[in-house]
DSSP file (Angstrom, degrees, kcal/mol; ACC not computed):
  #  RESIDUE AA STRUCTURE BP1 BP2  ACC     N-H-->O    O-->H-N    N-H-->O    O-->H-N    TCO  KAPPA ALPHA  PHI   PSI    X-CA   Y-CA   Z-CA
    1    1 A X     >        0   0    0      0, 0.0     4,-0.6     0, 0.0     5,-0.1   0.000 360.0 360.0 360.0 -45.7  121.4  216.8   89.9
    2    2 A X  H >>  +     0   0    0      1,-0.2     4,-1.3     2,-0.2     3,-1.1   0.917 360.0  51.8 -56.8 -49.9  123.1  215.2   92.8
    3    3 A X  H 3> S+     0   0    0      1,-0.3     4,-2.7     2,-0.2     5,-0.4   0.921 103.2  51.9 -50.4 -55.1  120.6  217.0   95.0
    4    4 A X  H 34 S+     0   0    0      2,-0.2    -1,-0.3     1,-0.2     4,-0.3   0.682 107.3  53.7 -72.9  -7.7  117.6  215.9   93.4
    5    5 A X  H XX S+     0   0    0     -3,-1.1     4,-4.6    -4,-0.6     3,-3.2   0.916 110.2  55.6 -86.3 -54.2  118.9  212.0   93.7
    6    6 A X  H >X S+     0   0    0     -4,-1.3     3,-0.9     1,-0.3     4,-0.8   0.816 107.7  43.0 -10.4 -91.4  119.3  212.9   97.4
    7    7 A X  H 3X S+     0   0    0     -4,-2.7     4,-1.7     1,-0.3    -1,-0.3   0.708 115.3  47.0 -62.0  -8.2  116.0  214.0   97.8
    8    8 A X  H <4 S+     0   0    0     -3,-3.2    -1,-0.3    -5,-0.4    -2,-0.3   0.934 104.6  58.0 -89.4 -29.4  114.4  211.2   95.9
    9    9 A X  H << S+     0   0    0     -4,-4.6    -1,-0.2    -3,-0.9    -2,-0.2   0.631 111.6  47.7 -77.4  17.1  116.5  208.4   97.6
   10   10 A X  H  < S+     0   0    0     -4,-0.8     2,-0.9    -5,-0.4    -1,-0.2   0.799  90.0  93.0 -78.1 -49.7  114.8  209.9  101.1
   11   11 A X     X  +     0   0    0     -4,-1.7     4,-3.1    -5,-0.2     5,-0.2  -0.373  54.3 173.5 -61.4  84.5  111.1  210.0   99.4
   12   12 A X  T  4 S+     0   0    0     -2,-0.9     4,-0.2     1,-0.3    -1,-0.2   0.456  71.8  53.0 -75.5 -12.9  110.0  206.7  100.6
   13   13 A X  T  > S+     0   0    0      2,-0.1     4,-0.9     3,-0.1    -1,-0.3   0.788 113.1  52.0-104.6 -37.2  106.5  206.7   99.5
   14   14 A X  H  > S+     0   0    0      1,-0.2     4,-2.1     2,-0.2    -2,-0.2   0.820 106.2  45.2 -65.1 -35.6  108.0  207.5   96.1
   15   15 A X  H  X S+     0   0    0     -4,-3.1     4,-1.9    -7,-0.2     5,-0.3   0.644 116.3  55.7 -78.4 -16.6  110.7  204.8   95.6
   16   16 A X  H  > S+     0   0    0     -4,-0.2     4,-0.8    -3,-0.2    -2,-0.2   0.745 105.1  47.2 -99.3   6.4  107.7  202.4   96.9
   17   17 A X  H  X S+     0   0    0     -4,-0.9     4,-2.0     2,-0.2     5,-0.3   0.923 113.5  55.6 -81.6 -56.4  105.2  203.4   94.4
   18   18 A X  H  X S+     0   0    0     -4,-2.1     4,-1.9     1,-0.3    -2,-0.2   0.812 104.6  45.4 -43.5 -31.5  107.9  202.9   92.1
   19   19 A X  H  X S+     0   0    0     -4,-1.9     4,-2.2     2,-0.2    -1,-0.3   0.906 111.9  55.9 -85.3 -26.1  108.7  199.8   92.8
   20   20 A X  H  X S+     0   0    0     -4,-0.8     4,-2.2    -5,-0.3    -2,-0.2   0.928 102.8  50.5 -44.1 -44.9  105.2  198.9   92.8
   21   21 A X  H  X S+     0   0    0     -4,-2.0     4,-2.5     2,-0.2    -1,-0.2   0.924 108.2  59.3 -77.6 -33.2  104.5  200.0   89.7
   22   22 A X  H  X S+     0   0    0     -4,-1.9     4,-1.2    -5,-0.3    -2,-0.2   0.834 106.4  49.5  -2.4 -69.9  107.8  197.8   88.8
   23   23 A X  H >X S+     0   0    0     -4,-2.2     4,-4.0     2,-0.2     3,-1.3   0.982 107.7  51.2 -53.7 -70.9  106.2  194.8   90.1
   24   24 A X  H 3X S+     0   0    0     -4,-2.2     4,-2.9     1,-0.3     5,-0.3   0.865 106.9  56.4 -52.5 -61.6  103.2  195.4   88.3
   25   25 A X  H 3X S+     0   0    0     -4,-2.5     4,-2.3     2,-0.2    -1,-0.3   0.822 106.0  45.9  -6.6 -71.6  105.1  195.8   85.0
   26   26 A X  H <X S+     0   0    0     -3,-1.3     4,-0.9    -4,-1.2     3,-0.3   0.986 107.4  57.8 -96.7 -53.6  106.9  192.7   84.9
   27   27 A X  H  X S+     0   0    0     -4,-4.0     4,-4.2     1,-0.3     5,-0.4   0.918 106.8  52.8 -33.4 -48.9  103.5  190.5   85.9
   28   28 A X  H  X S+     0   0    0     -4,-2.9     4,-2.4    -5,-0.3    -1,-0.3   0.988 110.1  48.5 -69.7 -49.8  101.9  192.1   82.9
   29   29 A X  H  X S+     0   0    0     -4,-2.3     4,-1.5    -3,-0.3    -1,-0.2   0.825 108.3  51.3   1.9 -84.9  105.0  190.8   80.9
   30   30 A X  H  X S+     0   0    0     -4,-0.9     4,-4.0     1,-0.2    -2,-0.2   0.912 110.6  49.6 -57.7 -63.4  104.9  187.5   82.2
   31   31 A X  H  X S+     0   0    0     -4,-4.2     4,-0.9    -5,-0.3    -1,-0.2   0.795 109.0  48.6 -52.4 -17.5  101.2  187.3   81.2
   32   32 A X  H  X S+     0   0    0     -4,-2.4     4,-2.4    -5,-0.4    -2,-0.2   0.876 115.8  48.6 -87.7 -88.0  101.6  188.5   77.6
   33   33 A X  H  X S+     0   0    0     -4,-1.5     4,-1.3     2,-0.2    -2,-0.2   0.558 115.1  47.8   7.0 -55.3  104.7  185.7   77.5
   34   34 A X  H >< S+     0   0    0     -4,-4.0     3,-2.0     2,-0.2     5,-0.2   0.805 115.5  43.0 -60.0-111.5  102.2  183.4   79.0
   35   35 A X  H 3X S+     0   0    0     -4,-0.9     4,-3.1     1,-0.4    -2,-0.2   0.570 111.6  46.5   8.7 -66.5   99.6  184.1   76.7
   36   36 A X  H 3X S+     0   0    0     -4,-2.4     4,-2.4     2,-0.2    -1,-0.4   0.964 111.0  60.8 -73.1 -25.0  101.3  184.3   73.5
   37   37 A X  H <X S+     0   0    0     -3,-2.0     4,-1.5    -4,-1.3    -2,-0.2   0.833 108.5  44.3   2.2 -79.1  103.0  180.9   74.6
   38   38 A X  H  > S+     0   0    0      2,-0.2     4,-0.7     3,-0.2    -1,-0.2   0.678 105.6  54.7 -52.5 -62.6   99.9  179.4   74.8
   39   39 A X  H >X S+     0   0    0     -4,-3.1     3,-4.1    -5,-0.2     4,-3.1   0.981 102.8  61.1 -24.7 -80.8   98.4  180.6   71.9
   40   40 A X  H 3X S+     0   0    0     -4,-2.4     4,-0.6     1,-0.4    -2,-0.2   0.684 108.8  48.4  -3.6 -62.7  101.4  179.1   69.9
   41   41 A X  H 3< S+     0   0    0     -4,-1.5    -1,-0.4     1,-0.2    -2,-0.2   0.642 103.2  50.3 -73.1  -9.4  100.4  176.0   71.2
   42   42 A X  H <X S+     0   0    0     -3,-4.1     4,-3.2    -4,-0.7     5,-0.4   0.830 112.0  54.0 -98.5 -34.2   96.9  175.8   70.6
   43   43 A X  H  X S+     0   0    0     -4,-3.1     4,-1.3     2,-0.2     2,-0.4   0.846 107.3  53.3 -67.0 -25.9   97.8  176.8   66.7
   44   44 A X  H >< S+     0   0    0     -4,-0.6     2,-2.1    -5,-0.2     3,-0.5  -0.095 117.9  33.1 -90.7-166.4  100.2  173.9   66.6
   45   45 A X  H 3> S+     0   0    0     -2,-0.4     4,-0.9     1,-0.2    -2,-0.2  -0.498 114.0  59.0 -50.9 -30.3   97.7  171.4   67.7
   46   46 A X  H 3X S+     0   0    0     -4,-3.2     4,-1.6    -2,-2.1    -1,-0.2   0.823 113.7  36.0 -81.7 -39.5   95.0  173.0   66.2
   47   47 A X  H <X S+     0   0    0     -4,-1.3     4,-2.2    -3,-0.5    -1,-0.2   0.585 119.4  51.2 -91.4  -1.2   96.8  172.7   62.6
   48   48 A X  H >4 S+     0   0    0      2,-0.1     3,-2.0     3,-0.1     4,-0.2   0.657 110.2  51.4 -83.9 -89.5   98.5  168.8   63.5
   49   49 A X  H >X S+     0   0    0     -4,-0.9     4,-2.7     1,-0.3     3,-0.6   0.360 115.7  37.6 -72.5 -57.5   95.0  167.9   64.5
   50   50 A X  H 3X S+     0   0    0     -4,-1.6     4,-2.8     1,-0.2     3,-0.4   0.953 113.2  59.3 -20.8 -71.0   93.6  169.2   60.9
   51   51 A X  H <X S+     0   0    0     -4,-2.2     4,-2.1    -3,-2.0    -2,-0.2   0.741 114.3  38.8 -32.9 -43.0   96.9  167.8   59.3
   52   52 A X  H <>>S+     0   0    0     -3,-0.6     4,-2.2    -4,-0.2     6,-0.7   0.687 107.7  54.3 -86.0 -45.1   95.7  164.5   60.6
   53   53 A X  H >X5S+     0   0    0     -4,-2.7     4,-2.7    -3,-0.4     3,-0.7   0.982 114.5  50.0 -72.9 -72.8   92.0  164.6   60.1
   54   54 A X  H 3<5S+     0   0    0     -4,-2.8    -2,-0.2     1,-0.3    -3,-0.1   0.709 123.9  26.8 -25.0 -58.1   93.1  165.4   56.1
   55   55 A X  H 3<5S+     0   0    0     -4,-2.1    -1,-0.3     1,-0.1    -3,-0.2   0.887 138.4  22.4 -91.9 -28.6   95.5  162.6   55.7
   56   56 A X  H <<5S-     0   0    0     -4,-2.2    -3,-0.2    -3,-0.7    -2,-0.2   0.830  82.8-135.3 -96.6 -39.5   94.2  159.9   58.3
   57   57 A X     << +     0   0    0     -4,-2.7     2,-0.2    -5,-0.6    -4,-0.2   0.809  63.9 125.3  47.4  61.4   90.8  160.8   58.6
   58   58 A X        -     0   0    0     -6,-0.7     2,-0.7    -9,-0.2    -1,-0.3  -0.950  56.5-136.8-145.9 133.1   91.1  160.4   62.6
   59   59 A X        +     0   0    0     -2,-0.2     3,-0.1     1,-0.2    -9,-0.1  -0.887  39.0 155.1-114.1 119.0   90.2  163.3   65.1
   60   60 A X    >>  +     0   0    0     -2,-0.7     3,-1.5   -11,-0.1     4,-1.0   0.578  28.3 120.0 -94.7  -9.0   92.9  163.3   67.6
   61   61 A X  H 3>  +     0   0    0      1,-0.3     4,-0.7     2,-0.2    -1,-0.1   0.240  65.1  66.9 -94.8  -2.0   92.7  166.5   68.6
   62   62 A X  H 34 S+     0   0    0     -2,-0.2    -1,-0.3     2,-0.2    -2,-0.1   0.917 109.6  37.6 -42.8 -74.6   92.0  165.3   72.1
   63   63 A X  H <> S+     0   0    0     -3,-1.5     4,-0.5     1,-0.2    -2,-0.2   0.465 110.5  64.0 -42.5 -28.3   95.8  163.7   72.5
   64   64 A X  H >< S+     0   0    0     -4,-1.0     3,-1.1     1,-0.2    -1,-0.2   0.972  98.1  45.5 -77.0 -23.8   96.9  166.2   70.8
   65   65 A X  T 3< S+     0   0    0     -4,-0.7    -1,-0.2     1,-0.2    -2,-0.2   0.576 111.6  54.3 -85.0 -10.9   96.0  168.9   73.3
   66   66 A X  T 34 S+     0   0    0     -3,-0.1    -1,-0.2     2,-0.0    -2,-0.1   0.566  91.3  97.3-102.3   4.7   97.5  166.7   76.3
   67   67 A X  S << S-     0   0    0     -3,-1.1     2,-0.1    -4,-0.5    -3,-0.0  -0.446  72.6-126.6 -77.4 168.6  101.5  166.2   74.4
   68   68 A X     >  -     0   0    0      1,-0.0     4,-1.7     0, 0.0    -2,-0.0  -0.141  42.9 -90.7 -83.8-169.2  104.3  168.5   75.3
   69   69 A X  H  > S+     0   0    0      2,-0.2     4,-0.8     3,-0.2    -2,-0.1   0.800 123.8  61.5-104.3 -16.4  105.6  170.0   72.5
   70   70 A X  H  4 S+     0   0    0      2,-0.2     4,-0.2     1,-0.1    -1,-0.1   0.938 108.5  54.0 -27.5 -52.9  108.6  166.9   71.8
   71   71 A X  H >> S+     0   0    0      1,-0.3     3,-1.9     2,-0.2     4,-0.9   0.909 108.1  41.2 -50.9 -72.6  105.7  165.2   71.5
   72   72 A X  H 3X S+     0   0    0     -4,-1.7     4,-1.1     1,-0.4     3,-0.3   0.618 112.0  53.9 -42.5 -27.0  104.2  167.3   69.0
   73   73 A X  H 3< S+     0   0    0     -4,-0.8    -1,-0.4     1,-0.2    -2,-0.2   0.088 110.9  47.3-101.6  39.9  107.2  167.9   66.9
   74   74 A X  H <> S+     0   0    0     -3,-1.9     4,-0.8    -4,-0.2    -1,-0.2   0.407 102.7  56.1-117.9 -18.7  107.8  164.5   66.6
   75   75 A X  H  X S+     0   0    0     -4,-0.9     4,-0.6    -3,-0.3     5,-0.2   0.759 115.3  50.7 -62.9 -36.5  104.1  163.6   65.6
   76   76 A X  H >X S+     0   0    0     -4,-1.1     4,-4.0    -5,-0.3     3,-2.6   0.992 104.2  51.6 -53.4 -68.4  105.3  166.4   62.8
   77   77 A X  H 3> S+     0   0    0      1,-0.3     4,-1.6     2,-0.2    -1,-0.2   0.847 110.7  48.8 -48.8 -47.2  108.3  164.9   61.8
   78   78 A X  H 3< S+     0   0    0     -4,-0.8    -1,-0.3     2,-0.3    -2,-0.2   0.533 112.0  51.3 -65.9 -11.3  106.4  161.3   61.2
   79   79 A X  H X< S+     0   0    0     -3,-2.6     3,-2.1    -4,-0.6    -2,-0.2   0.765 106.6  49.7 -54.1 -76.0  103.9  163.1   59.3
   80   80 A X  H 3< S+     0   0    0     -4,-4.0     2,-0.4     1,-0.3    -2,-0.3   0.780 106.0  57.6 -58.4 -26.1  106.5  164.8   57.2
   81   81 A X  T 3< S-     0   0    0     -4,-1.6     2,-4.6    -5,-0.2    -1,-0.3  -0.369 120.7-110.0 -97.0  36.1  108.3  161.1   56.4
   82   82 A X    <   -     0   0    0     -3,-2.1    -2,-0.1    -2,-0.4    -4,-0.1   0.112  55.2-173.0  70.2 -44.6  104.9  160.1   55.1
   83   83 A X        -     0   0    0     -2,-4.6    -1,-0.1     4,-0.1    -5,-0.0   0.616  24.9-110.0  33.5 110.9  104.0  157.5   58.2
   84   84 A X     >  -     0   0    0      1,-0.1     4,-1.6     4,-0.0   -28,-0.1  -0.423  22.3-119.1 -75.9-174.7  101.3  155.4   58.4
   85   85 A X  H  > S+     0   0    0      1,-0.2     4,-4.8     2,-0.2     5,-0.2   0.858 122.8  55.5 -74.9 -29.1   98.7  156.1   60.9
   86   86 A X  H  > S+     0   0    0      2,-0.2     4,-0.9     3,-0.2     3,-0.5   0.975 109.3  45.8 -42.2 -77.8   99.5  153.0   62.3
   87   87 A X  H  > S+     0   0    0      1,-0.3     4,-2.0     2,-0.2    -2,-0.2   0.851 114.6  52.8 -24.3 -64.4  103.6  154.1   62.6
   88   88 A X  H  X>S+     0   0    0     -4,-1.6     4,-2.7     2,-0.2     5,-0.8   0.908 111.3  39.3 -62.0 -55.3  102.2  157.3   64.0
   89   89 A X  H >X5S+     0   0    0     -4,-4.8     3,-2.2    -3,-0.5     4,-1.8   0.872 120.1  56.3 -78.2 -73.1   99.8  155.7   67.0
   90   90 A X  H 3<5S+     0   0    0     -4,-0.9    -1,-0.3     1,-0.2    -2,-0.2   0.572 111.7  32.3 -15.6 -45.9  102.7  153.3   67.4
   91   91 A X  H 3<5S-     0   0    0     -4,-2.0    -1,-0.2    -5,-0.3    -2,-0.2   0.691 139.1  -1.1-110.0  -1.6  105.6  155.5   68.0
   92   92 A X  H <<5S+     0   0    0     -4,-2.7    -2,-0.2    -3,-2.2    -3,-0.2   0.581 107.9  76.0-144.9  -2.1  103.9  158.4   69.9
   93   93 A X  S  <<S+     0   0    0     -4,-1.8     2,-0.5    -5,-0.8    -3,-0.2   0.247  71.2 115.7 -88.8  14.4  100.4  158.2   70.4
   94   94 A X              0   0    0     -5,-0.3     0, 0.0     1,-0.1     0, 0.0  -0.918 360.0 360.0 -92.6 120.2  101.1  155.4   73.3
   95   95 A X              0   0    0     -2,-0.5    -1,-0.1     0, 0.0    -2,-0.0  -0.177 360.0 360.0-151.1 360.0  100.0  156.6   76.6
């Protein structure tokens, strides 16, 4: 066994295809990470912005798509304590 590590840590074209392929690995990762991320958010804006047209019957979904997500959980939270829409544009919708 010891031999065969030997020969491999020699094999120089082999340890850099591995680490290539390494590389390559962890990018694809990062893009599924990205991705589902991303998703995440669009589904949380995509159901406040519903939530909002239902109760307010005001399409934000514009603003919604430019908050961070404090913003968004905090448009939530004012939601959930009943808020008017007045209260709402008042405590986060100010830009």
């Amino acid at each position: 066994m010891e031999r065969s590590y030997e020969m491999f840590k020699t094999d120089v074209t082999l340890i850099r295809e591995l680490l290539e392929e390494r590389e390559k690995e962890f990018f694809r990762a990062m893009e599924i990470n990205e991705t589902e991320e991303n998703g995440k958010r669009k589904g949380i804006v995509n159901l406040l912005s519903r939530m909002i047209m239902k109760k307010y019957h005001k399409d934000v979904a514009d603003y919604l798509k430019q908050c961070n997500e404090d913003e968004l959980e905090r448009i939530s939270d004012l939601m959930n304590e009943n808020a008017s829409y007045e209260s709402l544009i008042k405590q986060c919708m100010k830009k």
